[in-house]
KOLGU-368197 format. One record per atom (N, C-alpha, C, O): residue number from 1; atom name; chain; x negated, y negated, z. Coordinates in steps of 0.05 Angstrom, whole numbers, plus 5000, padded with zeros to 4 digits. Example, Ala and Ser with C-alpha at 12.3 -4.5 7.8 and 13.67 -1.06 7.14 Angstrom:
! residues 2
+-----+-------+--------+------+------+------+
| num | atomo | cadena |   c1 |   c2 |   c3 |
+-----+-------+--------+------+------+------+
|   1 |     N |      A | 4736 | 5114 | 5156 |
|   1 |    CA |      A | 4754 | 5090 | 5156 |
|   1 |     C |      A | 4736 | 5066 | 5156 |
|   1 |     O |      A | 4715 | 5066 | 5169 |
|   2 |     N |      A | 4743 | 5045 | 5142 |
|   2 |    CA |      A | 4727 | 5021 | 5143 |
|   2 |     C |      A | 4742 | 4999 | 5157 |
|   2 |     O |      A | 4732 | 4977 | 5161 |
+-----+-------+--------+------+------+------+
//
This chain:
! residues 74
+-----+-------+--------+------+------+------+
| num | atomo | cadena |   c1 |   c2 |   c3 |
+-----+-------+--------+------+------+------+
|   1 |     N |      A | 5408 | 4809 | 5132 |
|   1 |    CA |      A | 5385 | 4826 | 5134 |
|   1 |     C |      A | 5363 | 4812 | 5151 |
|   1 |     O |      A | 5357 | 4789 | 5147 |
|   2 |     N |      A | 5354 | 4826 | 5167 |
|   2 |    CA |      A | 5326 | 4816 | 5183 |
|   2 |     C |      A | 5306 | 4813 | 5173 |
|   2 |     O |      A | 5298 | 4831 | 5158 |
|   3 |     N |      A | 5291 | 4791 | 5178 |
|   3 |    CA |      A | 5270 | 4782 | 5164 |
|   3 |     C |      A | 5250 | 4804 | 5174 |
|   3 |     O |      A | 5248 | 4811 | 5197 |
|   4 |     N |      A | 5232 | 4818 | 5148 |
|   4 |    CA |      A | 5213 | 4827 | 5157 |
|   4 |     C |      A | 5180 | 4816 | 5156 |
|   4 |     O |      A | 5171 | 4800 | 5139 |
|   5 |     N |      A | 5165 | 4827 | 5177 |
|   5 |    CA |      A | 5146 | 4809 | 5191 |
|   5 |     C |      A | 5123 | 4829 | 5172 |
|   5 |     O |      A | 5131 | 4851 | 5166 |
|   6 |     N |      A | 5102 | 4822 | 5164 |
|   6 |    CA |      A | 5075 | 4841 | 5155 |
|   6 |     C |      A | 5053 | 4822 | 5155 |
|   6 |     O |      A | 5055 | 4799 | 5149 |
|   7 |     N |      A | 5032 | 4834 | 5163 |
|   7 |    CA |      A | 5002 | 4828 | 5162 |
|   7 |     C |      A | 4987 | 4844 | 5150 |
|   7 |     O |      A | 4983 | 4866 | 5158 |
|   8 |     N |      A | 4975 | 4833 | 5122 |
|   8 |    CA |      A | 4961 | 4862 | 5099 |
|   8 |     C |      A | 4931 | 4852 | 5124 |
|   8 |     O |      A | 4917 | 4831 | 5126 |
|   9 |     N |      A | 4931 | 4876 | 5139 |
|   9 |    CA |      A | 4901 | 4880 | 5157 |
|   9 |     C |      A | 4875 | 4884 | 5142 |
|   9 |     O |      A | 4853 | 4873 | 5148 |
|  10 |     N |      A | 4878 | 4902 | 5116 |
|  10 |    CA |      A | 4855 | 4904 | 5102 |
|  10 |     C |      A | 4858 | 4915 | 5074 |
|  10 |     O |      A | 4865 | 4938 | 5068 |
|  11 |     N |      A | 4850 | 4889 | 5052 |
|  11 |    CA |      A | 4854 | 4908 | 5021 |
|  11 |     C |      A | 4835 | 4928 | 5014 |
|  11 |     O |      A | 4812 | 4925 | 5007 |
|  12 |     N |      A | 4845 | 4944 | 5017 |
|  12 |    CA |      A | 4824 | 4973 | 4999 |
|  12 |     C |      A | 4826 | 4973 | 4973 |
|  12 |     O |      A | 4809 | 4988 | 4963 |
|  13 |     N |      A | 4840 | 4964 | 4956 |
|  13 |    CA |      A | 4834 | 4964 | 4923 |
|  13 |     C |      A | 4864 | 4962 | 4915 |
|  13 |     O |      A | 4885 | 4964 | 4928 |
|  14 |     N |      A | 4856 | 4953 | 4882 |
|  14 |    CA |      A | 4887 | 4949 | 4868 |
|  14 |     C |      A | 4878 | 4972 | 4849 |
|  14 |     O |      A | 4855 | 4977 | 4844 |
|  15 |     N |      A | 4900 | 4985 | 4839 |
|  15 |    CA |      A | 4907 | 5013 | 4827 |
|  15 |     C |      A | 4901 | 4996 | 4794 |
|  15 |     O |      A | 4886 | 4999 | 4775 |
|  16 |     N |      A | 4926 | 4973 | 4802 |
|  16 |    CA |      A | 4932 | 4959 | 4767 |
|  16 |     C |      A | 4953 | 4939 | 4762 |
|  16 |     O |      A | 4975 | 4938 | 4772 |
|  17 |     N |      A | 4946 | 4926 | 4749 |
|  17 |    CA |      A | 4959 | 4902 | 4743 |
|  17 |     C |      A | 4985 | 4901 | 4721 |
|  17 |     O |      A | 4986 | 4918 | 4703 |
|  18 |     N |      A | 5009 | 4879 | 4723 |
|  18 |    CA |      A | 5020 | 4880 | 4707 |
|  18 |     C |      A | 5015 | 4854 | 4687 |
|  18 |     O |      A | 4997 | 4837 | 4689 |
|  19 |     N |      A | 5029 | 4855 | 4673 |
|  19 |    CA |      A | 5033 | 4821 | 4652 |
|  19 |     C |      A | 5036 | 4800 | 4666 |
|  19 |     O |      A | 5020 | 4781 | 4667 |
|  20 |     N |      A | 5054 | 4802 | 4676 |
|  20 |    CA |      A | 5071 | 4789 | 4700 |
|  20 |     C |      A | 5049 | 4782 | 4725 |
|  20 |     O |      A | 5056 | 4765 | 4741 |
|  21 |     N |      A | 5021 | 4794 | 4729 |
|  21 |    CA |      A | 5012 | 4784 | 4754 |
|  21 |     C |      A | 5009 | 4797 | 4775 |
|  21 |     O |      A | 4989 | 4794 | 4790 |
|  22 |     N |      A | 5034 | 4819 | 4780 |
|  22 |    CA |      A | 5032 | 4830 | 4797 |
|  22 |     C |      A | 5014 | 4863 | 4797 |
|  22 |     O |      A | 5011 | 4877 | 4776 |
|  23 |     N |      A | 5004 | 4869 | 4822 |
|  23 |    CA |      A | 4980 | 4884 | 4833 |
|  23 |     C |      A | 4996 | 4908 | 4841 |
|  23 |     O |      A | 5017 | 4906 | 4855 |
|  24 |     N |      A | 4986 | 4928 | 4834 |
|  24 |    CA |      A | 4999 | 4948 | 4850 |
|  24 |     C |      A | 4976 | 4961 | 4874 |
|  24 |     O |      A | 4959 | 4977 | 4865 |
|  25 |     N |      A | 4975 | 4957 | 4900 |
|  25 |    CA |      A | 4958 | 4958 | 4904 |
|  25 |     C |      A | 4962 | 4980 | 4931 |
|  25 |     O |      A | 4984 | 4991 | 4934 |
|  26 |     N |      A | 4929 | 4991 | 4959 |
|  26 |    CA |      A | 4924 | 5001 | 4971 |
|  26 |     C |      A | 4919 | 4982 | 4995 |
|  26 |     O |      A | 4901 | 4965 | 4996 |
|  27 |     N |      A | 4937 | 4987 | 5011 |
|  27 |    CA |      A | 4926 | 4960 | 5038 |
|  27 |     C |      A | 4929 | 4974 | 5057 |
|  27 |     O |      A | 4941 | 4995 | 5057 |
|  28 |     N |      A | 4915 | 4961 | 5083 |
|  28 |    CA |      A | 4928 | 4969 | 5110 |
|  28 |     C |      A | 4938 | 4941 | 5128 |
|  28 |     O |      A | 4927 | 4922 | 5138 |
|  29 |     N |      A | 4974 | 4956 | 5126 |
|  29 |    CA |      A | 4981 | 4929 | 5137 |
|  29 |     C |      A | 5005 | 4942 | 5162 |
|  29 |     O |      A | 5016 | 4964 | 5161 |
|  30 |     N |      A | 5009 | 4923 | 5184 |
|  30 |    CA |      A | 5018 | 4926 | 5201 |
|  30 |     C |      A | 5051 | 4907 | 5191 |
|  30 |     O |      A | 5056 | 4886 | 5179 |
|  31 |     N |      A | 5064 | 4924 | 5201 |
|  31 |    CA |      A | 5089 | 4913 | 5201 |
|  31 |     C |      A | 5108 | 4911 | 5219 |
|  31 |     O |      A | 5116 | 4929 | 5233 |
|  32 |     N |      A | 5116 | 4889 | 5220 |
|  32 |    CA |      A | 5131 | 4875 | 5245 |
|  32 |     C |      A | 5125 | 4890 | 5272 |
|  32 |     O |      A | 5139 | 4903 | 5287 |
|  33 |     N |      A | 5084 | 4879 | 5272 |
|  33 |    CA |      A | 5068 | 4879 | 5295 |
|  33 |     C |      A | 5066 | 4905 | 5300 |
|  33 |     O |      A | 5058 | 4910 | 5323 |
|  34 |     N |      A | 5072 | 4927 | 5284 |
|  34 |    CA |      A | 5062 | 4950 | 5296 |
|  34 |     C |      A | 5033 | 4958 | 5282 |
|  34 |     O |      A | 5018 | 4948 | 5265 |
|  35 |     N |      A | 5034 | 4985 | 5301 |
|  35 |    CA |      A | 4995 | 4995 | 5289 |
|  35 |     C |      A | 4993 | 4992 | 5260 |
|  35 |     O |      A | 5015 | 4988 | 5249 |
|  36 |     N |      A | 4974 | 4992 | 5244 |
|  36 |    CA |      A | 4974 | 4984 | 5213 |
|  36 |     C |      A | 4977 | 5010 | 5202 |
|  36 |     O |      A | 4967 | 5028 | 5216 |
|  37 |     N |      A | 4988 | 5018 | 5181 |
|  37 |    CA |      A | 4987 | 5045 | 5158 |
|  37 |     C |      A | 4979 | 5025 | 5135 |
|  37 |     O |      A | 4980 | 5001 | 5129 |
|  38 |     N |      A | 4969 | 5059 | 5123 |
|  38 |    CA |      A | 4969 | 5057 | 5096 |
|  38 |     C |      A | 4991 | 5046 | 5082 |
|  38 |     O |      A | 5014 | 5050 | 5090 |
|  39 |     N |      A | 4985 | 5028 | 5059 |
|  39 |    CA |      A | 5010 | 5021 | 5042 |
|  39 |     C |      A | 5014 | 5016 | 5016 |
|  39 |     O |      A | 5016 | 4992 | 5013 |
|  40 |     N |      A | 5016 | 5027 | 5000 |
|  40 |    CA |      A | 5018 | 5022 | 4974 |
|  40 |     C |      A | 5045 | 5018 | 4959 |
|  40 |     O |      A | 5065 | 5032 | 4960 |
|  41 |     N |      A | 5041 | 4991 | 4941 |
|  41 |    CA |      A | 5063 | 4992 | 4932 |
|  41 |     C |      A | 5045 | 4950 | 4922 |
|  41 |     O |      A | 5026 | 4936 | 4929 |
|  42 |     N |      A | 5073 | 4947 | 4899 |
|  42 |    CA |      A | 5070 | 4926 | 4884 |
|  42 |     C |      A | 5065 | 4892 | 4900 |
|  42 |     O |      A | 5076 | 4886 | 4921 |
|  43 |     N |      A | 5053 | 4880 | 4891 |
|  43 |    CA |      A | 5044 | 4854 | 4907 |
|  43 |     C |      A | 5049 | 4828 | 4887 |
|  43 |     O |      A | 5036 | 4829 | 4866 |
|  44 |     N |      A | 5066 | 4804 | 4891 |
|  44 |    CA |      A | 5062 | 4782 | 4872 |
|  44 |     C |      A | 5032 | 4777 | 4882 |
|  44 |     O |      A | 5019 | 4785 | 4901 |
|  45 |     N |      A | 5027 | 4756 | 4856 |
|  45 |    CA |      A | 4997 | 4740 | 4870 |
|  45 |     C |      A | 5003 | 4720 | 4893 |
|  45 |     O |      A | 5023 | 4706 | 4899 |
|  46 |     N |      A | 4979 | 4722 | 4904 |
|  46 |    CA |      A | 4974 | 4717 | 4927 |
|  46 |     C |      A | 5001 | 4733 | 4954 |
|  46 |     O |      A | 5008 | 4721 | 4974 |
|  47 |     N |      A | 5007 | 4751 | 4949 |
|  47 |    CA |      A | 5027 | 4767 | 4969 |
|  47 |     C |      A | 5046 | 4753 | 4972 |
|  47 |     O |      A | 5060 | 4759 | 4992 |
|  48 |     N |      A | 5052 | 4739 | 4961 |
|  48 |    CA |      A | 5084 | 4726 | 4981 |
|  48 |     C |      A | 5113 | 4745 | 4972 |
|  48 |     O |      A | 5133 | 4746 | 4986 |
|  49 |     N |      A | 5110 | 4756 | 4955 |
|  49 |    CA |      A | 5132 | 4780 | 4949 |
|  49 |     C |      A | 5120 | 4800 | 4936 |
|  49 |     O |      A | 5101 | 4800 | 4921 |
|  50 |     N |      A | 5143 | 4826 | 4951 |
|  50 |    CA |      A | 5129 | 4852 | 4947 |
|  50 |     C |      A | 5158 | 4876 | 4939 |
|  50 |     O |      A | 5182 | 4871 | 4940 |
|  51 |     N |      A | 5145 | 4901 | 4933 |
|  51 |    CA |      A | 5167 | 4909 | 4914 |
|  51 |     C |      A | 5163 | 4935 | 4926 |
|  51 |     O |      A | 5143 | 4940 | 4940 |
|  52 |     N |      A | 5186 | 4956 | 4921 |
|  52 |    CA |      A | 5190 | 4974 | 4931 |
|  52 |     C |      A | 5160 | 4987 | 4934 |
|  52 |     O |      A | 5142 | 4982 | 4918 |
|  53 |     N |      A | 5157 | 5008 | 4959 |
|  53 |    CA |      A | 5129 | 5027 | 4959 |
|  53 |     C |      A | 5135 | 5045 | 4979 |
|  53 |     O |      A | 5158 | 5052 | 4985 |
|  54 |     N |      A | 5111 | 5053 | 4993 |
|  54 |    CA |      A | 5099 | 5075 | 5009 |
|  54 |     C |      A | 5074 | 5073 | 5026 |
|  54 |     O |      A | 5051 | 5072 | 5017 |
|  55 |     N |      A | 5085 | 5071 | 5056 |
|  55 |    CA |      A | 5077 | 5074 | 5079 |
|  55 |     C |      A | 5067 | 5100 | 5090 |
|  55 |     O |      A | 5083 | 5119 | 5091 |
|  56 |     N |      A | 5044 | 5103 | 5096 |
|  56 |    CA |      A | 5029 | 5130 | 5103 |
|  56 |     C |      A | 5018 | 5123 | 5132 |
|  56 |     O |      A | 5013 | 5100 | 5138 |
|  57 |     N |      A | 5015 | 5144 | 5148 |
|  57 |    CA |      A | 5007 | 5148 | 5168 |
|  57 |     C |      A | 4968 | 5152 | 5160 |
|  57 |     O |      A | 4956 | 5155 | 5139 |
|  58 |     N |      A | 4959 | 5149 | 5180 |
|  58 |    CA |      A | 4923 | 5165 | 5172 |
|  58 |     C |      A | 4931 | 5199 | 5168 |
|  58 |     O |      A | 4921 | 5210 | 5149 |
|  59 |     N |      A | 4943 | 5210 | 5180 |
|  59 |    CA |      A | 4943 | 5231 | 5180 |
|  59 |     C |      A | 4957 | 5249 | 5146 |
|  59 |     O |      A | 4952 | 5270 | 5133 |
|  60 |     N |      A | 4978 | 5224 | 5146 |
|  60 |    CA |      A | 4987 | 5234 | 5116 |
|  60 |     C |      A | 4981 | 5226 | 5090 |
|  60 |     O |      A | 4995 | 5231 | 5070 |
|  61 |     N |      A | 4950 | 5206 | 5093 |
|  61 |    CA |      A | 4942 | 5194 | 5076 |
|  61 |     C |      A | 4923 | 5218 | 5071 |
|  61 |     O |      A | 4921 | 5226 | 5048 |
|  62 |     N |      A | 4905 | 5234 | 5099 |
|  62 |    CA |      A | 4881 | 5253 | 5092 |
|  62 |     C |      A | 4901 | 5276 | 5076 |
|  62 |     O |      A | 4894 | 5278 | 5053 |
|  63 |     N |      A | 4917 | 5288 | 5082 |
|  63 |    CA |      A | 4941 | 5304 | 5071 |
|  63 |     C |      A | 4940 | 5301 | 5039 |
|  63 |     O |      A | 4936 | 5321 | 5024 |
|  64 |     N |      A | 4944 | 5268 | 5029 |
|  64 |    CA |      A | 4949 | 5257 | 4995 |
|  64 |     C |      A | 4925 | 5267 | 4988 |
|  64 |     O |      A | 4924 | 5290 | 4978 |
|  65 |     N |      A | 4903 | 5252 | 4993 |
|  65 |    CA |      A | 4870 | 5252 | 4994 |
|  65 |     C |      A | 4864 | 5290 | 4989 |
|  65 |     O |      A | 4846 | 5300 | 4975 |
|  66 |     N |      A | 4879 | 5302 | 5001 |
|  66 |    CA |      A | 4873 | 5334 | 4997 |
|  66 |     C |      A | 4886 | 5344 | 4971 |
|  66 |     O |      A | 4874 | 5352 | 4951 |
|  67 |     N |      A | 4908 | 5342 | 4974 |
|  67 |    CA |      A | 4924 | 5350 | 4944 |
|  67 |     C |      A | 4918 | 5333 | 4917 |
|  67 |     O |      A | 4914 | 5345 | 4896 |
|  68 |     N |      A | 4917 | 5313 | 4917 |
|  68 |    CA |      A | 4902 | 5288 | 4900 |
|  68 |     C |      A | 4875 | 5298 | 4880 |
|  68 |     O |      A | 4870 | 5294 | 4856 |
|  69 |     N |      A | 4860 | 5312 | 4903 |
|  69 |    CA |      A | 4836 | 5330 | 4901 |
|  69 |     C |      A | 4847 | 5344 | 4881 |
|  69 |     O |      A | 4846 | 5340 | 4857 |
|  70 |     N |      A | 4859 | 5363 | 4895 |
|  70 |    CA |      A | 4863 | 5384 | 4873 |
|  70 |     C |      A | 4875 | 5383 | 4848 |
|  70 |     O |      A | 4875 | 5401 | 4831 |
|  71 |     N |      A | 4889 | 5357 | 4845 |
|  71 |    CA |      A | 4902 | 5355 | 4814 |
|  71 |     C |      A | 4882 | 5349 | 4799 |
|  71 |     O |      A | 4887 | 5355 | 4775 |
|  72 |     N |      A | 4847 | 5332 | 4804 |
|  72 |    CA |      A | 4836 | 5319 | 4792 |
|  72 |     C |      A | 4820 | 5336 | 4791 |
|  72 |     O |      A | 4800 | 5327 | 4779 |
|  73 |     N |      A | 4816 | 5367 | 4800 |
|  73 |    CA |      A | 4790 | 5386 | 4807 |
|  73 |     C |      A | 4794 | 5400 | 4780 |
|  73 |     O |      A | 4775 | 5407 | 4765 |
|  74 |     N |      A | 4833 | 5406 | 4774 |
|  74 |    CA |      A | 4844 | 5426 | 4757 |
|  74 |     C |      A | 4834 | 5419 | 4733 |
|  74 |     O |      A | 4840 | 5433 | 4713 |
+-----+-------+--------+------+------+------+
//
């Protein structure tokens, strides 16, 4: 398997923590040097291992951000 490359560009917040340490968190990180997305998904401390998640575009993050809305309006 190919090593994959990431740079967390900017933390926007952690959702929540486990026992264990790890962060489930909101970043924008670029991966193997491309433009940065949204990313969420689990973080050891200090990042050196990370666990399955979800990569968003800007466009499909404003999309979450709309429906998101409306579950918390209901």
């Amino acid at each position: 398997m190919a090593d994959i490359k990431y740079e967390i560009k900017e933390e926007l917040g952690v959702l929540s923590e486990s026992a264990k340490g790890w962060q489930k968190e909101l970043n924008l990180v670029s991966w193997n040097g491309a433009a940065p997305k949204y990313d969420l998904r689990d973080w050891s401390p200090n990042h050196e291992k990370m666990g399955k998640g979800i990569t968003l575009s800007a466009d499909e993050t404003q999309q979450l951000y709309k429906i998101l809305g409306k579950i918390v309006d209901a």
